[in-house]
DRENVEXTOR-995311 format. One record per atom (N, C-alpha, C): residue number from 1; residue in three letters; atom name; x, y, z. Coordinates in steps of 0.05 Angstrom, whole numbers. Layout:
DRENVEXTOR-995311
SITE; NUM; Ala; CA; X; Y; Z
...
//
This chain:
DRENVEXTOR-995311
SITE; 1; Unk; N; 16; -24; 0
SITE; 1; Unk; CA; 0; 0; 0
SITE; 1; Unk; C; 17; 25; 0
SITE; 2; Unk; N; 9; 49; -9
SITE; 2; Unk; CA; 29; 74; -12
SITE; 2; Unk; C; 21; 79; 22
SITE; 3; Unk; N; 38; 94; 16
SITE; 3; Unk; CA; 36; 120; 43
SITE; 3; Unk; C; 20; 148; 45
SITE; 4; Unk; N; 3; 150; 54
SITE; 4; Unk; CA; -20; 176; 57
SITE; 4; Unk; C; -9; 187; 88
SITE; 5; Unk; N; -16; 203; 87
SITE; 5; Unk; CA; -14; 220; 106
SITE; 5; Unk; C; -40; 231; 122
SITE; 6; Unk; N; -55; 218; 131
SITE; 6; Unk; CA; -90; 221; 133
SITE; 6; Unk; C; -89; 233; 160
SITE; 7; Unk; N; -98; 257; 160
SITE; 7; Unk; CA; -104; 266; 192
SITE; 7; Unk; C; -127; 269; 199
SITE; 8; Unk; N; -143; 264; 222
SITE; 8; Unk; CA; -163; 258; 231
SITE; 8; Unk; C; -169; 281; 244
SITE; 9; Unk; N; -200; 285; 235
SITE; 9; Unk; CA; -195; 325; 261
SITE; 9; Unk; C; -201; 313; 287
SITE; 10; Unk; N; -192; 334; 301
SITE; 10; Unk; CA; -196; 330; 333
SITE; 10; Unk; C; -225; 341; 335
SITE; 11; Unk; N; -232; 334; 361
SITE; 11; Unk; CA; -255; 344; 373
SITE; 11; Unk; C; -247; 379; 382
SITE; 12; Unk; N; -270; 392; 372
SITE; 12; Unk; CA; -269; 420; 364
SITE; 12; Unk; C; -291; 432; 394
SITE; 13; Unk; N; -277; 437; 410
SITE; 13; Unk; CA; -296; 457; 431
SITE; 13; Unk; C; -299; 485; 425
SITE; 14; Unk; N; -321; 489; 412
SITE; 14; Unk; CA; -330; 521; 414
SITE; 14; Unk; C; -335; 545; 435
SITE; 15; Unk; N; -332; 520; 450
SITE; 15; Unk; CA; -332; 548; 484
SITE; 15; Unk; C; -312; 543; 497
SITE; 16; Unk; N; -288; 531; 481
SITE; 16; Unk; CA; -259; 535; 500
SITE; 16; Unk; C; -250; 563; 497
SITE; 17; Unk; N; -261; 586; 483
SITE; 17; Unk; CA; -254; 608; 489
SITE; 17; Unk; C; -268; 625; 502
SITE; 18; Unk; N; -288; 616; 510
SITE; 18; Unk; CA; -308; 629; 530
SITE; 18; Unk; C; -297; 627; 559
SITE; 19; Unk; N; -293; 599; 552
SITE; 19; Unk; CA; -277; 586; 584
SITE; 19; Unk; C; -256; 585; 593
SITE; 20; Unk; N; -237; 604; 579
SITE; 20; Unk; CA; -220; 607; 583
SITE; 20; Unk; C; -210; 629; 608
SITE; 21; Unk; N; -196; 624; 619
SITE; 21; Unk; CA; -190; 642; 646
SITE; 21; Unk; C; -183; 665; 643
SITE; 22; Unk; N; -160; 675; 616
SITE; 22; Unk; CA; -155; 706; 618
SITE; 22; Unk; C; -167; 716; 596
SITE; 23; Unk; N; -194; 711; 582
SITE; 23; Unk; CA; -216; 716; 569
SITE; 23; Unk; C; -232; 734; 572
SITE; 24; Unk; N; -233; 752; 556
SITE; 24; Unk; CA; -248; 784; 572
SITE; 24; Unk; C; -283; 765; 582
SITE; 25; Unk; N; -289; 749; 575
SITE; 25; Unk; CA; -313; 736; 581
SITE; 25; Unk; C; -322; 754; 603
SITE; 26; Unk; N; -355; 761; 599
SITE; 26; Unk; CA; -368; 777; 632
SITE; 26; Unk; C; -344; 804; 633
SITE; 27; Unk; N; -333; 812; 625
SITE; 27; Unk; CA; -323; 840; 630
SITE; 27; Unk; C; -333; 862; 631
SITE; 28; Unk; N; -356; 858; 611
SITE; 28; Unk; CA; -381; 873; 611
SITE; 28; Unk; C; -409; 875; 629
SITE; 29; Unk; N; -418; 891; 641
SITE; 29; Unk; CA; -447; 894; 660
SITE; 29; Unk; C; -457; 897; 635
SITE; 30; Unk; N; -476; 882; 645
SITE; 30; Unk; CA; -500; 891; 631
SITE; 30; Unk; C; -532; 901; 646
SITE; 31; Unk; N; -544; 915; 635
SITE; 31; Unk; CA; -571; 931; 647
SITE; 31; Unk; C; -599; 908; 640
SITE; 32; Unk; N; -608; 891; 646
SITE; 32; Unk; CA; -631; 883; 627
SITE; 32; Unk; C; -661; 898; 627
SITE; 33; Unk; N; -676; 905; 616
SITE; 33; Unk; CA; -699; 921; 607
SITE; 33; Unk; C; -715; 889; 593
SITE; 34; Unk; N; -731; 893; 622
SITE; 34; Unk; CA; -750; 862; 615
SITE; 34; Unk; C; -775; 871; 610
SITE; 35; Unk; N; -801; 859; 601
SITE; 35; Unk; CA; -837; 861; 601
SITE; 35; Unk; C; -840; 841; 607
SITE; 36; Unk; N; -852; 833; 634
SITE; 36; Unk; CA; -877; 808; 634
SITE; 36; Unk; C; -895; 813; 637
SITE; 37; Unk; N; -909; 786; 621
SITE; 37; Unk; CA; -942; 794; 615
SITE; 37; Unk; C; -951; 786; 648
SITE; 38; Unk; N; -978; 795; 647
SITE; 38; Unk; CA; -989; 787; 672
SITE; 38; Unk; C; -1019; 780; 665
SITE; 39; Unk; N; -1036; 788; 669
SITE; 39; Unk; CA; -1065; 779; 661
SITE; 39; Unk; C; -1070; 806; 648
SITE; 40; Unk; N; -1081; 797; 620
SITE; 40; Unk; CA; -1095; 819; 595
SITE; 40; Unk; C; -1077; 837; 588
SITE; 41; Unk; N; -1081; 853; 592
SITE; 41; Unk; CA; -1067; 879; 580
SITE; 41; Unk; C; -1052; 879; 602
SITE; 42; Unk; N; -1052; 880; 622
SITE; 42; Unk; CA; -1027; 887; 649
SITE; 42; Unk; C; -1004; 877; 636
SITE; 43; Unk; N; -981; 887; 649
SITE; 43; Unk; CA; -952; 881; 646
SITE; 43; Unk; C; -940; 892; 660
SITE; 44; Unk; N; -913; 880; 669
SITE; 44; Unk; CA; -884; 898; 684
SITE; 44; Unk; C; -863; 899; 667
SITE; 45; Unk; N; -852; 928; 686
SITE; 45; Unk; CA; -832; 930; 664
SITE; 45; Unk; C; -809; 925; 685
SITE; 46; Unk; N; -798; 904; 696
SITE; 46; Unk; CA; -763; 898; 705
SITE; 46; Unk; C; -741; 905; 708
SITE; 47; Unk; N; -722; 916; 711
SITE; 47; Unk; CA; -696; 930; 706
SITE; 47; Unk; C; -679; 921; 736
SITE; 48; Unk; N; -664; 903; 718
SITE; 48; Unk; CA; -634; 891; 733
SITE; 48; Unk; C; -609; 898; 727
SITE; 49; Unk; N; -591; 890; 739
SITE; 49; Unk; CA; -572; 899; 737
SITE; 49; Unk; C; -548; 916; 739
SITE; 50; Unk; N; -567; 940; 752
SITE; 50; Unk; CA; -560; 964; 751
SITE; 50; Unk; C; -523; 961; 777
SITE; 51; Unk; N; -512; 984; 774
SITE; 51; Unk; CA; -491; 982; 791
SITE; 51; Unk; C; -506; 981; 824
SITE; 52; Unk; N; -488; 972; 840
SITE; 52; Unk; CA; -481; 972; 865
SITE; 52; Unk; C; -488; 991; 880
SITE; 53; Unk; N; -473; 1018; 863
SITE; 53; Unk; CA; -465; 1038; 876
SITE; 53; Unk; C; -488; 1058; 877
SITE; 54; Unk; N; -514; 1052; 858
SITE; 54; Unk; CA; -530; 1069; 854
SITE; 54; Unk; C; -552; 1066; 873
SITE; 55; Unk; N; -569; 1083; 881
SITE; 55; Unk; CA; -587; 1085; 895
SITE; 55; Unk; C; -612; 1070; 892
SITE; 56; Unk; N; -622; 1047; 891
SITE; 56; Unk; CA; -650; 1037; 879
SITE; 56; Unk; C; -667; 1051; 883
SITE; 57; Unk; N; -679; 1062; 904
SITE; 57; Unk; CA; -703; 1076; 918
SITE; 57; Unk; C; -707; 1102; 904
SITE; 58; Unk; N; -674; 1113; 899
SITE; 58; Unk; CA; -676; 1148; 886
SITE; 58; Unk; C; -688; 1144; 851
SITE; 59; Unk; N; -673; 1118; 847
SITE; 59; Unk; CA; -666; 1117; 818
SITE; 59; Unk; C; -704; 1110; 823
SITE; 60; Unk; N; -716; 1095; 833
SITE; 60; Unk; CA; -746; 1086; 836
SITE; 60; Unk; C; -768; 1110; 833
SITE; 61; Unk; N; -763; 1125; 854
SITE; 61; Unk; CA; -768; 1146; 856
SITE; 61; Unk; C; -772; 1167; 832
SITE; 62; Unk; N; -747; 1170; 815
SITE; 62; Unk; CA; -743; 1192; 794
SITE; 62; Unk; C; -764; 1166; 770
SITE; 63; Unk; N; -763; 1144; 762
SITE; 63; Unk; CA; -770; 1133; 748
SITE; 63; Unk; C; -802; 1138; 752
SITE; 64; Unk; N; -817; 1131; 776
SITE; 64; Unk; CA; -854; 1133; 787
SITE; 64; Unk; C; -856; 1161; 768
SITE; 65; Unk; N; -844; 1182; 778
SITE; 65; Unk; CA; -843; 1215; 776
SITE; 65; Unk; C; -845; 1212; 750
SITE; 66; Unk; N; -828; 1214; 733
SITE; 66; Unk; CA; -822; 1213; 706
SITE; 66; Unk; C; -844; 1205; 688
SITE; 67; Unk; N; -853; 1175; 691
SITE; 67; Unk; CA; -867; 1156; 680
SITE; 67; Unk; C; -894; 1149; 688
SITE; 68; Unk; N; -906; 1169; 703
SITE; 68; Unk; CA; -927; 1168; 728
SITE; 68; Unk; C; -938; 1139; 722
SITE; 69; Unk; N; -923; 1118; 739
SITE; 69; Unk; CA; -928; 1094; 744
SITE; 69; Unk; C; -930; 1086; 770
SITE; 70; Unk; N; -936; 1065; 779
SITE; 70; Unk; CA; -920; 1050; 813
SITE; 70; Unk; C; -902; 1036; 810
SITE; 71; Unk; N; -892; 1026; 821
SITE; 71; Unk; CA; -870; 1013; 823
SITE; 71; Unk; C; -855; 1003; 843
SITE; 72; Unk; N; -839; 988; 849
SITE; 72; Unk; CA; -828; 972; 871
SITE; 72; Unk; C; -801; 961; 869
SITE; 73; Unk; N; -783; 955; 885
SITE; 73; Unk; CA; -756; 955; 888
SITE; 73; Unk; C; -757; 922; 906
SITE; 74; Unk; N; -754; 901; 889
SITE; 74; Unk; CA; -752; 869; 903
SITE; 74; Unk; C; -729; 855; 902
SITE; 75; Unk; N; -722; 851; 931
SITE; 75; Unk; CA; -698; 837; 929
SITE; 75; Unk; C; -699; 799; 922
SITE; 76; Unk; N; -696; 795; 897
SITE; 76; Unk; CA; -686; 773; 892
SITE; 76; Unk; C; -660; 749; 899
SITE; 77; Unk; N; -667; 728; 912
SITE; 77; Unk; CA; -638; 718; 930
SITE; 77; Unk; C; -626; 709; 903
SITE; 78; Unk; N; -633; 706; 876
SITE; 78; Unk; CA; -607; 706; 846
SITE; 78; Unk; C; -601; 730; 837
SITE; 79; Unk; N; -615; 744; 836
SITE; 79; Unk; CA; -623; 775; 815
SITE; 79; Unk; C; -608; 795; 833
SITE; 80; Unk; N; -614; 791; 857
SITE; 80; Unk; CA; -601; 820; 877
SITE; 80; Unk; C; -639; 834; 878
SITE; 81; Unk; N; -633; 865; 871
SITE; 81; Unk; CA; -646; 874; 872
SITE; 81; Unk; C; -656; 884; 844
SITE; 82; Unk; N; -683; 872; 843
SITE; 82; Unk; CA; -695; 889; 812
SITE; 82; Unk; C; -722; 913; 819
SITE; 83; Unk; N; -717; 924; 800
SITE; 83; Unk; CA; -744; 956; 795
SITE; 83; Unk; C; -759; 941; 778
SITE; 84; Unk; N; -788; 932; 796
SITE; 84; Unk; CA; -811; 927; 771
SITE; 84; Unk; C; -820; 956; 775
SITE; 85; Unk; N; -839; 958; 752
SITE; 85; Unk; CA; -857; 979; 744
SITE; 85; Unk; C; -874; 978; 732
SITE; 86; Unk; N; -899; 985; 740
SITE; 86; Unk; CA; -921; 976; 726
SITE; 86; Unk; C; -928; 989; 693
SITE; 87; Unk; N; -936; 969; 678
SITE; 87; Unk; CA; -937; 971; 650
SITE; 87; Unk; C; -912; 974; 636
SITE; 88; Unk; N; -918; 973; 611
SITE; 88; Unk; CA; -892; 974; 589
SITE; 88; Unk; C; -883; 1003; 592
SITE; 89; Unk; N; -855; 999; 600
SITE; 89; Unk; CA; -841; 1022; 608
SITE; 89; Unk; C; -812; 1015; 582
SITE; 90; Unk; N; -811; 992; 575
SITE; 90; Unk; CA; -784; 992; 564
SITE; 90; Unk; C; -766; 1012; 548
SITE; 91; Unk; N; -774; 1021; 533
SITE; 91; Unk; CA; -773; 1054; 515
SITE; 91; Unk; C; -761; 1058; 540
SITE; 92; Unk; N; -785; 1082; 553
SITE; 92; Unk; CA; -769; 1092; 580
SITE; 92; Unk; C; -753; 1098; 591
SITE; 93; Unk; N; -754; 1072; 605
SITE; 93; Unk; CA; -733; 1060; 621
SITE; 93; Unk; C; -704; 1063; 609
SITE; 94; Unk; N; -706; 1051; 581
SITE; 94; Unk; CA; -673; 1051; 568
SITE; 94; Unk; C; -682; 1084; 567
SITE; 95; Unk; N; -687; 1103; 547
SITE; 95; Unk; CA; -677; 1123; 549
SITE; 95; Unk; C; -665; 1146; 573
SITE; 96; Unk; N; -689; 1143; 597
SITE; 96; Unk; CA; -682; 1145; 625
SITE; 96; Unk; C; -647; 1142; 636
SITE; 97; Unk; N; -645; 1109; 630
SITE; 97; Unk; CA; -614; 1106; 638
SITE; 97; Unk; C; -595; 1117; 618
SITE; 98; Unk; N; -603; 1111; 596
SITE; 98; Unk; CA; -579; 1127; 582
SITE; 98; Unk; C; -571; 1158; 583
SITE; 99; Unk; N; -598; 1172; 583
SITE; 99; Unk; CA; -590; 1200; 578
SITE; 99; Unk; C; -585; 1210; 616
SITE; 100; Unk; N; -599; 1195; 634
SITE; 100; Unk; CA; -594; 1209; 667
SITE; 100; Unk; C; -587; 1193; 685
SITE; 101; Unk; N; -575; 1171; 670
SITE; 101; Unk; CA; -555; 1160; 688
SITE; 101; Unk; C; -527; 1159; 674
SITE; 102; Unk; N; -525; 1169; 654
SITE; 102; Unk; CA; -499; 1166; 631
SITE; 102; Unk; C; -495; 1141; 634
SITE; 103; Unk; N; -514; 1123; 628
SITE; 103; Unk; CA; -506; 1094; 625
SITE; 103; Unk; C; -504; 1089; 595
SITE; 104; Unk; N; -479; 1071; 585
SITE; 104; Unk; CA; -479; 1072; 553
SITE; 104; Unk; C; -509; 1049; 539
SITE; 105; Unk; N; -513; 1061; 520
SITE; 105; Unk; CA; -535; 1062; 503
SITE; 105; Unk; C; -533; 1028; 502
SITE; 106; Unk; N; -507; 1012; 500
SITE; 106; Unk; CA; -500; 983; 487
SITE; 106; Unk; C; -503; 975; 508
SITE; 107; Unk; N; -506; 976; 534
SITE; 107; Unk; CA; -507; 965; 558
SITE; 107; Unk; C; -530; 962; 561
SITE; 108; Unk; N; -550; 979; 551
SITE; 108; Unk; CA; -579; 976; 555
SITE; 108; Unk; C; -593; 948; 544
SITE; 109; Unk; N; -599; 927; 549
SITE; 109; Unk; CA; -609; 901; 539
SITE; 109; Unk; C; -642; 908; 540
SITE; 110; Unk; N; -651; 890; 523
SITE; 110; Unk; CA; -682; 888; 519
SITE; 110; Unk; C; -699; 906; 507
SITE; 111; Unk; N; -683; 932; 498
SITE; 111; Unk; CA; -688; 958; 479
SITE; 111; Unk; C; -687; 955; 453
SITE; 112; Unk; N; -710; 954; 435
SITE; 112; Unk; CA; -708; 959; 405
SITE; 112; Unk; C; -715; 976; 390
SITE; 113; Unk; N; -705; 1007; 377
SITE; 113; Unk; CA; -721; 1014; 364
SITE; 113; Unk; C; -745; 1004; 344
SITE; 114; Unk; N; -752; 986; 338
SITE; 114; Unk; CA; -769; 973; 323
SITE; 114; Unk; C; -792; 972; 329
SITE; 115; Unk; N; -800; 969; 365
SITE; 115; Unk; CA; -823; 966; 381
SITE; 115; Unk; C; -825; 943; 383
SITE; 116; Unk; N; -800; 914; 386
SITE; 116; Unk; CA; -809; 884; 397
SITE; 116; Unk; C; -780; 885; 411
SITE; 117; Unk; N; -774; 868; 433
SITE; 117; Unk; CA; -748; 859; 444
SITE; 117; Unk; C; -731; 853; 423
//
């Protein structure tokens, strides 16, 4: 028989660079801008993520004011603490953080100009 030189591929992991240890992976916060439905037309509008350092209650506060909604500040034992708000606030909400919290626009999750997630 001749001689070939036949190489066989290896097994290919697509998230060995995710997993990798000095991998910018998660370097980024992210803000999420959620809607859940609730019964009929009702909905909330969500917002996690936010920094540490920021005030929930003030940031709660300026949002009710703004958006004349209600709203609530729940501490989640996965989530930390999230801002529901009653009805679809998403719009809002992202413009809110971007322009008066100088939070960047790409950080904002669950925002589409289009009008769907």
């Amino acid at each position: 028989m001749s001689d070939l030189n036949v190489q066989l591929p290896t097994a290919f992991d697509p998230f060995a660079e995710a997993n990798a240890e000095d991998s910018g992976a998660g370097a980024k916060e992210y803000v999420h801008v959620r809607t859940q439905q609730r019964n009929g037309r009702k909905s909330l509008t969500t917002v996690q993520g936010l920094k540490k350092e920021f005030s929930y209650n003030k940031i709660l506060k300026d949002l009710k004011k703004e958006f004349c909604c209600n709203g609530t500040v729940v501490q989640d034992p996965e989530l930390g603490q999230v801002i529901q708000l009653q009805g679809d606030q998403r719009k809002n909400v992202a413009t809110f953080l971007v322009q008066d919290l100088s939070a960047f626009r790409s950080a904002v999750l669950g925002y589409n100009e289009g009008g769907g997630i």
